[in-house]
ZAMARGU-4260 file (C-alpha; in steps of 0.2 Angstrom, whole numbers, plus 5000, padded with zeros to 4 digits):
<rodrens>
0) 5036/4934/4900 | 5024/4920/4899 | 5024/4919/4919 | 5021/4938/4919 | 5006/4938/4905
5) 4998/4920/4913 | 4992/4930/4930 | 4987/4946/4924 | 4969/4953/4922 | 4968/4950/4904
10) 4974/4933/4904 | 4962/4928/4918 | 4947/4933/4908 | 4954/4927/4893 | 4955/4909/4904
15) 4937/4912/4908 | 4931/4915/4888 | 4940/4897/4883 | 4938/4885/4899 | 4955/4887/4903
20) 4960/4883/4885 | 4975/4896/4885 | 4987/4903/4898 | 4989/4885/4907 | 4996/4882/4922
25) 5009/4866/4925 | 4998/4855/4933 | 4985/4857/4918 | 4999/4853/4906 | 5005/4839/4914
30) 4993/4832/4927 | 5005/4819/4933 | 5015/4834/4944 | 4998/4841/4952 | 5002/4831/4970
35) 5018/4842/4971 | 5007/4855/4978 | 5001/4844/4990 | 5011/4849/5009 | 5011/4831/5017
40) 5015/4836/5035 | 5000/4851/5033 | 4989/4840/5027 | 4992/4823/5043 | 4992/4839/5056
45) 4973/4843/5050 | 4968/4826/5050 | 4976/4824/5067 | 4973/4842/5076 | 4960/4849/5065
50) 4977/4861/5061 | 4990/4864/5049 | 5002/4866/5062 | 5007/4854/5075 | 5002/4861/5095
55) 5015/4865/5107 | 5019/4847/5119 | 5011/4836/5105 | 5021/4819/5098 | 5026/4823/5082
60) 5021/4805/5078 | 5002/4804/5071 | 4992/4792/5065 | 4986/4801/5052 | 5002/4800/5044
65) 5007/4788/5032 | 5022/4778/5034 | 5033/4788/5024 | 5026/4805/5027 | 5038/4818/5026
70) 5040/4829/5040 | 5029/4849/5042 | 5042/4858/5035 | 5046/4846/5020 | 5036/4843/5004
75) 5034/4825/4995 | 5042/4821/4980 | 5032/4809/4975 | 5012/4801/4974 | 5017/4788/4988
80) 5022/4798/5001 | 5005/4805/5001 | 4996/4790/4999 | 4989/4795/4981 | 4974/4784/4980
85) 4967/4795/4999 | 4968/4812/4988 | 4963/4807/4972 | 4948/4793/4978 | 4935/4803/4988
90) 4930/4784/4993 | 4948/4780/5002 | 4947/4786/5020 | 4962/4790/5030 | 4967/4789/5050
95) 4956/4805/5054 | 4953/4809/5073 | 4935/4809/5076 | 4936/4824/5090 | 4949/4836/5084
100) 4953/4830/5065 | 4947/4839/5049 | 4949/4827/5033 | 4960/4841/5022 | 4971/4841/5012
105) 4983/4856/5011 | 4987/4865/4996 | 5003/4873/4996 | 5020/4880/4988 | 5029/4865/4983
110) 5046/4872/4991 | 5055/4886/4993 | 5059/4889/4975 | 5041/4887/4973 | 5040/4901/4953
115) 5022/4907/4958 | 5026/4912/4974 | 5029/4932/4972 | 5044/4929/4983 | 5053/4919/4973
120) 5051/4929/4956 | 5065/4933/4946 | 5074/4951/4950 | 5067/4959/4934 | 5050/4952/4936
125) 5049/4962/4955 | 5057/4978/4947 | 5043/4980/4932 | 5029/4977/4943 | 5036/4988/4958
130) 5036/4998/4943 | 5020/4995/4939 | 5013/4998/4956 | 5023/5015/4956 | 5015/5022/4942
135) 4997/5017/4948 | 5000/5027/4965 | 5009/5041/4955 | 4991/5042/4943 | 4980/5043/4958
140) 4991/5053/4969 | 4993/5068/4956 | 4973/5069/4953 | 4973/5076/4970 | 4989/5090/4966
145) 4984/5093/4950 | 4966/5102/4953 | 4974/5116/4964 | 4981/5125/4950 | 4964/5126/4945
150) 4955/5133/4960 | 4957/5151/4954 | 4947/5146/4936 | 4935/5135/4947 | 4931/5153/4957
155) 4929/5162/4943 | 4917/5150/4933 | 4907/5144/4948 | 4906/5160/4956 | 4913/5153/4972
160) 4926/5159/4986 | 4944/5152/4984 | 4942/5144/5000 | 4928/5134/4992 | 4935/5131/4978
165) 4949/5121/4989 | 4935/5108/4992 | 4939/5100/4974 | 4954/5095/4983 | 4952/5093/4999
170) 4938/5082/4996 | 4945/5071/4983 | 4960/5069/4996 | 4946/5063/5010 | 4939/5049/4998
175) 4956/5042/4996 | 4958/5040/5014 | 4941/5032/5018 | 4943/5022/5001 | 4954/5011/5009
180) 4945/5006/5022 | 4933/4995/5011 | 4945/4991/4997 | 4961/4988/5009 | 4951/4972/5017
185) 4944/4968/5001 | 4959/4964/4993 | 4967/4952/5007 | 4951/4942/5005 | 4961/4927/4995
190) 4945/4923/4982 | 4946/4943/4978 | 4965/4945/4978 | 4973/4964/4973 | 4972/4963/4954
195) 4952/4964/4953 | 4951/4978/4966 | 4967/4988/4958 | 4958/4985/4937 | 4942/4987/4944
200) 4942/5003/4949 | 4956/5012/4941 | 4944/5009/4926 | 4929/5016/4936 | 4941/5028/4940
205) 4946/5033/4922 | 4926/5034/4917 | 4922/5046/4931 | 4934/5058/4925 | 4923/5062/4912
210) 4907/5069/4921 | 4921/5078/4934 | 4928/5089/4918 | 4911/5091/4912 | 4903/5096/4927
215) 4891/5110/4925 | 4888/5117/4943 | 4899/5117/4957 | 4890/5105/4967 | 4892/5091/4952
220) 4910/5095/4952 | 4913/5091/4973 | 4902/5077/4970 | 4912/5066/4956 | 4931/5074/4964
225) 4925/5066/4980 | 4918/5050/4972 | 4934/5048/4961 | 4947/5050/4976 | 4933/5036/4985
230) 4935/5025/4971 | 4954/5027/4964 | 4960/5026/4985 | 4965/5005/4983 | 4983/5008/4977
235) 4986/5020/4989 | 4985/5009/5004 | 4987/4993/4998 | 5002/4999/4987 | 5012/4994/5000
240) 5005/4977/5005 | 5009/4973/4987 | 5026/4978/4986 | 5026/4967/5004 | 5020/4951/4994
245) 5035/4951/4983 | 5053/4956/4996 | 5057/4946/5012 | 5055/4962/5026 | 5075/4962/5024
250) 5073/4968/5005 | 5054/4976/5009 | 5064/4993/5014 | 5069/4996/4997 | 5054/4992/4986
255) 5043/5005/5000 | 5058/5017/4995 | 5055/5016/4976 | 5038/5015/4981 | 5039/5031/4992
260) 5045/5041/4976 | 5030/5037/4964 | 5019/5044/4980 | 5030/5059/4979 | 5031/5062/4963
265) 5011/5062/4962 | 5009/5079/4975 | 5023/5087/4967 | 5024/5086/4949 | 5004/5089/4948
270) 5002/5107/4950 | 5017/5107/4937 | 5007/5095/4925 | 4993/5106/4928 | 4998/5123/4929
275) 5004/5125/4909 | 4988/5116/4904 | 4977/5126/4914 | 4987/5143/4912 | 4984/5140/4893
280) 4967/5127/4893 | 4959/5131/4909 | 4953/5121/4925 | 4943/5108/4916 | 4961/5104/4906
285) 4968/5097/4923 | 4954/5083/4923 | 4958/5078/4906 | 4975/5075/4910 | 4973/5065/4924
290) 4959/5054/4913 | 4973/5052/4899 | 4986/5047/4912 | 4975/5034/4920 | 4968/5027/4908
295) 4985/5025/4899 | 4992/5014/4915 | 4975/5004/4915 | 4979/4997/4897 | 4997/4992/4904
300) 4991/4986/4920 | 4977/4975/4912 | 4989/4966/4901 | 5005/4967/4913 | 5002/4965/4933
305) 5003/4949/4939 | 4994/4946/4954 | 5005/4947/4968 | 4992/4940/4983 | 5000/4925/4988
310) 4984/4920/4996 | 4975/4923/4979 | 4987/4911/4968 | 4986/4896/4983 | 4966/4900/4982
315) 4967/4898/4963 | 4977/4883/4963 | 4968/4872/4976 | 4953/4878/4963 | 4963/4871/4948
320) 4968/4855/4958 | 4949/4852/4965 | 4942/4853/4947 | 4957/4844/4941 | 4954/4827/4952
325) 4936/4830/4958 | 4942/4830/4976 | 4934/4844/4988 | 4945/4840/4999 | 4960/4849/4994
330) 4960/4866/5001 | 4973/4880/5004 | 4975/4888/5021 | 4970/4906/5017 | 4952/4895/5014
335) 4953/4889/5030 | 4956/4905/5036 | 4940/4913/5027 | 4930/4897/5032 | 4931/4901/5051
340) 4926/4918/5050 | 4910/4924/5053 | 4900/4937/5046 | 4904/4947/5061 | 4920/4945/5059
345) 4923/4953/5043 | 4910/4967/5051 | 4922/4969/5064 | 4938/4966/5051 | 4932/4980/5039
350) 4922/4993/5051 | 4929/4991/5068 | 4948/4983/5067 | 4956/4997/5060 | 4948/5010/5072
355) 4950/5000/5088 | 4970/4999/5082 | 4970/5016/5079 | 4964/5025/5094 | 4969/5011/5107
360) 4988/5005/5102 | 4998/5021/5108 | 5011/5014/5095 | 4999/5015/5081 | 4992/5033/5086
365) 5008/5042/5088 | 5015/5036/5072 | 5000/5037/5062 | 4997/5058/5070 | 5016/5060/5066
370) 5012/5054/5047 | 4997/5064/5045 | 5004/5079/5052 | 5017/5077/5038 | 5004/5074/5026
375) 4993/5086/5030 | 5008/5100/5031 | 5012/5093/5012 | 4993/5099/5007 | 4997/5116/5015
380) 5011/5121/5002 | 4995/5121/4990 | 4989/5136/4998 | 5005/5144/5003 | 5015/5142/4986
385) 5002/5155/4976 | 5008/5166/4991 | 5026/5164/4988 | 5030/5161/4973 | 5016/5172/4963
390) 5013/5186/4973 | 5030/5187/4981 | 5042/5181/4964 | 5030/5185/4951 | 5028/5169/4944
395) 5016/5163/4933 | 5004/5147/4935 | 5014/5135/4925 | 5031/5142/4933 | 5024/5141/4951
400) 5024/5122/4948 | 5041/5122/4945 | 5043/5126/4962 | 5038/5111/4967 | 5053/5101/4958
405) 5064/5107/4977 | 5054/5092/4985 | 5055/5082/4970 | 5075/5083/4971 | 5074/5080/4989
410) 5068/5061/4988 | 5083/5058/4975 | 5095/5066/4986 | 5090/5056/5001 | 5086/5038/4992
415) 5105/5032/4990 | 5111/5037/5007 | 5096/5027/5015 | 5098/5012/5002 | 5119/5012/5008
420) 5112/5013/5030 | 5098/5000/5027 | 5112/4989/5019 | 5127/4989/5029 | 5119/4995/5044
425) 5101/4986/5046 | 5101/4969/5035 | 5114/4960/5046 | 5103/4964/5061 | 5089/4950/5052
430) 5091/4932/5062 | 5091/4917/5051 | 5072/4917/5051 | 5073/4935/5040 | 5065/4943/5055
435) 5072/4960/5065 | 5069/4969/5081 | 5053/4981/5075 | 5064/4993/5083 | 5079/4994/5073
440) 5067/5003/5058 | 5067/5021/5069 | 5083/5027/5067 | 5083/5036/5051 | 5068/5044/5058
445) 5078/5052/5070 | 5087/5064/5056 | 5069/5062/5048 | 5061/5071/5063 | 5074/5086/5062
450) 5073/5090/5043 | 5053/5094/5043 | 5055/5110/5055 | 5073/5116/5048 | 5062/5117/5031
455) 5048/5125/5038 | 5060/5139/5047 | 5070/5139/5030 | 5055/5141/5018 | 5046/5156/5029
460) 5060/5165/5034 | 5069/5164/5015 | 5053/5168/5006 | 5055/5187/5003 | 5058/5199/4988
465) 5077/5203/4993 | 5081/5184/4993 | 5082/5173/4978 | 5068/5162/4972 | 5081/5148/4972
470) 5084/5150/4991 | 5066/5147/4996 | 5064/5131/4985 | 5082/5122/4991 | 5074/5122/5008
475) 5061/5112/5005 | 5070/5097/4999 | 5073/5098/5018 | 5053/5092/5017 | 5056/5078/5006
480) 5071/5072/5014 | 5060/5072/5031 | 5044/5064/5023 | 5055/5050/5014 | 5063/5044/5033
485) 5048/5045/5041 | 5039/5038/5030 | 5051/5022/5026 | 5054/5021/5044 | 5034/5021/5051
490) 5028/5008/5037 | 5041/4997/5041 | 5040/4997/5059 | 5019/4996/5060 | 5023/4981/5048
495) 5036/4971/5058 | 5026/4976/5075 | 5008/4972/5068 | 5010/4959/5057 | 4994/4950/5059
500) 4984/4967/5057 | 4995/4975/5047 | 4981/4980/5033 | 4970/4986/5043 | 4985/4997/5051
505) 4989/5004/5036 | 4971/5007/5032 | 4968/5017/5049 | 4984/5025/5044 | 4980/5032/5025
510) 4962/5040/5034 | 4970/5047/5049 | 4983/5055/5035 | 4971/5061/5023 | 4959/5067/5035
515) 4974/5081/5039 | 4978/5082/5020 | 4959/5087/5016 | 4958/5099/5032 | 4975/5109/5034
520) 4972/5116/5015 | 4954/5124/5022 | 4964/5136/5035 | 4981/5139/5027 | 4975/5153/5017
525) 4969/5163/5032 | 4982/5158/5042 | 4997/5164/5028 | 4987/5180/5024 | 4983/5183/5043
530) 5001/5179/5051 | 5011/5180/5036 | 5025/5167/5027 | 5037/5169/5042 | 5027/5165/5055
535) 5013/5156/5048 | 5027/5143/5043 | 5035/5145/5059 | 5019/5140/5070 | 5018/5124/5058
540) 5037/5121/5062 | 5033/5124/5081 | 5019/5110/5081 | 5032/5097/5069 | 5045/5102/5084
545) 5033/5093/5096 | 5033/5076/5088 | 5054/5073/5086 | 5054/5064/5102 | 5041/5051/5096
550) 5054/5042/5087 | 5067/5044/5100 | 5055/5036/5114 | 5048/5021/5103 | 5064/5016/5099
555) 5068/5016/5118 | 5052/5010/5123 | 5043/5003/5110 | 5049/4985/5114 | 5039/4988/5132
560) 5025/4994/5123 | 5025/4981/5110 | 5024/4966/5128 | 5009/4976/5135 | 4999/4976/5119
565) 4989/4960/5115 | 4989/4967/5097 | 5008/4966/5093 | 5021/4956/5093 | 5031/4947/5107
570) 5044/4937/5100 | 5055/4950/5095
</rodrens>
């Protein structure tokens, strides 16, 4: 518990109030431990190649190094091996090589059982903050889900056509997927790290609801639903890079599963959050809701969720250690990092990386069009369940949200059976590095790929008066069975294939997706009303029907692929 409250939000500013009177670290408890954190083989490779890392066809042999240096991979046990008296005495100068040396000192875990490195907390300590992370994606995702069974109040107090009305969710949707295009790099910056970025604006987040339920013309209200989905967007991008900080890529599979649900449950359970509330309250009710939700996982988030950056906690503890001894010279390597960028760098990093991946890795483009198509069919049912399961079954508002609860079932249906595959089938393909062919990630896609048009054909072709509601809603857990493989399957793949790009990837991945989630909503009225449920859903079945072979071919492929880009990796 107290390794869970030292690195949370709360505790940080607490820190900041006394000096660093409260919530201390080790090293600031006993400060005859600090050179633990000190990697000796890091730190001689800087003074001796200006890296942390020794070149390919150099002597491992250096004369930066001390006579008892341990070797790259090893820590030291005690002040000797580093030569204390050349960290802690700025006046003490080591062998430093005047043309390629750089005279650093490297901050690092101490060893593999290192307690502040995220990969190394305790099993408990992963589940309540994938928890945490969950219900942060599940309070976002559900302000999108929750305004459409409002649209039909919306177009009676406004004054407005339904169709316009559906730009309260559509373009809340499109500022979640250009959100992460600022916050995503944002939060990978180590002085920043993903705590500040997730507090920060979930609380803006939670203010802003306010002026959104009291908006008093239409204009004011598209305004503050876009500026919201803008500014609540971080946890829905880099969600995913936080449950990556805590599980090897071997365990990764099943924190992005649990993970997956919270995104789920978000878009399906909003119109049945909303739909009683508004039935009985009316539109402005649904914003409410989604205030009193947010606001109730800020006040756990600010005193429970640990930072899970690994680059932030080795940026915070070079810090302590440099105002502990007095030495500027003790640095991490996510500094380093940031110190050889440019500002056109982070230009190109933030604006220009996650495009350039987008529209020239072939890998990235299919995948990412496959996901939004999904996504943007998801924000379809919006339009077409009004359709179905009012006009058609009679239902009321809040009943027609219990419609949704078929894709809901369909994520808990298909979780075990892909939890019991990843773990006899995929985990002993991992080499003893914990690494795996990108490749072997695609196939549960393949059944994934198959399930999105059989629930397309099912739900039109079922959704009529002489067949039972109950038919029409157990085909589209077909949907969530799809969403959940794909899904799983692409973020993992882009991760293992990319992974020295892999938030701005994901970035290029959440706009792409929720630029189809705000624009499919905008036509599937028309297209239901002009081609009816049957054939409207089977032209959306048609197009999903053209993308199955995408997983079949990278999986045959995608090694080829993966040589010819300079992008991804190589060595697998």
């Amino acid at each position: 518990m107290e390794s869970l409250l030292r690195d949370t939000f709360f505790s940080h500013c607490l820190r900041f109030v006394t000096g660093g009177r409260v919530f201390k670290y080790p090293e600031e408890v006993d400060s005859s431990i600090w050179t633990k954190y000190v990697h000796a083989g890091k730190s001689a490779n800087m003074a001796q190649y200006g890296q942390t890392t020794t070149p390919e066809g150099s002597s491992q042999e250096s004369p930066a190094q001390v006579p008892r240096q341990p070797s790259p991979g090893s820590r030291s046990s005690s002040a000797t091996e580093l030569d204390h008296d050349a960290i802690t005495n700025n006046s003490h100068k080591r062998p430093v090589d005047p043309e390629k040396g750089r005279d650093h000192y490297i901050v690092d875990w101490y060893g593999p059982s290192d307690p502040e490195n995220p990969r190394n907390w305790s099993r408990p300590k992963k589940f309540f903050v994938t928890f945490e992370i969950c219900l942060l994606t599940f309070s976002v995702y559900i302000g999108s889900a929750i305004y459409s069974a409002g649209i039909i109040g919306v177009t009676q107090e406004f004054g407005v056509s339904p169709v316009a009305a559906t730009l309260g969710l559509t373009l809340f949707v499109a500022g979640y997927g250009l959100g992460p295009m600022l916050w995503s790099p944002l939060s990978e910056i180590p002085q920043t790290g993903r705590n500040p970025i997730y507090i920060l604006t979930l609380a803006l987040f939670v203010v802003l609801q306010v002026p959104t339920a009291l908006a008093t013309n239409f204009g004011m209200l598209l305004a503050f639903r876009f500026i919201t989905g803008f500014i609540g967007s971080p946890s829905l991008a880099t969600g995913g890079a936080s449950i990556g900080d805590m599980y090897s890529p071997s365990k990764r599979t099943y924190g992005l599963a649990v993970w997956g649900i919270g995104a789920v449950c978000g878009p399906t359970l909003g119109p049945l959050v909303g739909g009683f509330a508004v039935e009985k309250e009316g539109w402005r009710w649904s914003i409410w809701e989604i205030m009193w939700l947010s606001g109730a996982t800020l006040i756990l988030l600010i005193f429970f969720l640990p930072e899970t950056s690994s680059a932030n906690i080795l940026y915070r503890r070079a810090r302590r250690l440099r105002k502990l001894t007095g030495n500027d010279k003790l640095i991490c390597e996510p500094e380093l990092v940031g110190q050889e960028m440019t500002g056109r760098d982070v230009v190109s990093m933030v604006l220009i990386r996650p495009f350039s991946l987008l529209f020239t890795e072939p890998i990235v483009f299919a995948l990412d069009l496959y996901i939004a198509l999904i996504y943007g069919l998801l924000y379809v049912w919006f339009e077409s369940y009004p359709i179905v399961f009012t006009e058609i079954y009679g239902f009321s508002l809040g009943k027609q949200g219990l419609a949704f609860i078929g894709i809901l079932v369909g994520v808990f249906v298909v979780l075990p059976p892909f939890a019991w595959y990843h773990n006899k089938y995929i985990e002993p393909k991992f080499n003893d590095n914990g690494e795996l062919k990108p490749e072997w990630r695609l196939p549960p896609a393949f059944i994934g790929s198959f399930t999105i048009p059989i629930c397309l054909f099912w739900f039109g072709w079922t959704s009529r008066p002489e067949i039972h509601w109950i038919v029409p809603i157990i085909g589209t857990a077909w949907f969530s069975v799809g969403t959940f493989l794909l899904f799983n399957c692409v973020m993992n793949y882009l991760s293992d294939a990319y992974p020295e790009y892999i938030a701005s990837v994901l970035a290029g991945n959440d706009l792409l997706r929720s630029g189809f989630g705000a624009g499919f909503p905008l036509f599937a009225r028309a297209m239901y009303d002009y081609l009816g449920v049957d054939w409207a859903s089977s032209t959306l079945a048609l197009i999903s029907v053209a993308f199955i072979p995408i997983p079949f071919f990278l999986f045959k492929y995608g090694e080829t692929l993966r040589h010819k880009s300079k992008r991804a990796r190589h060595d697998l």
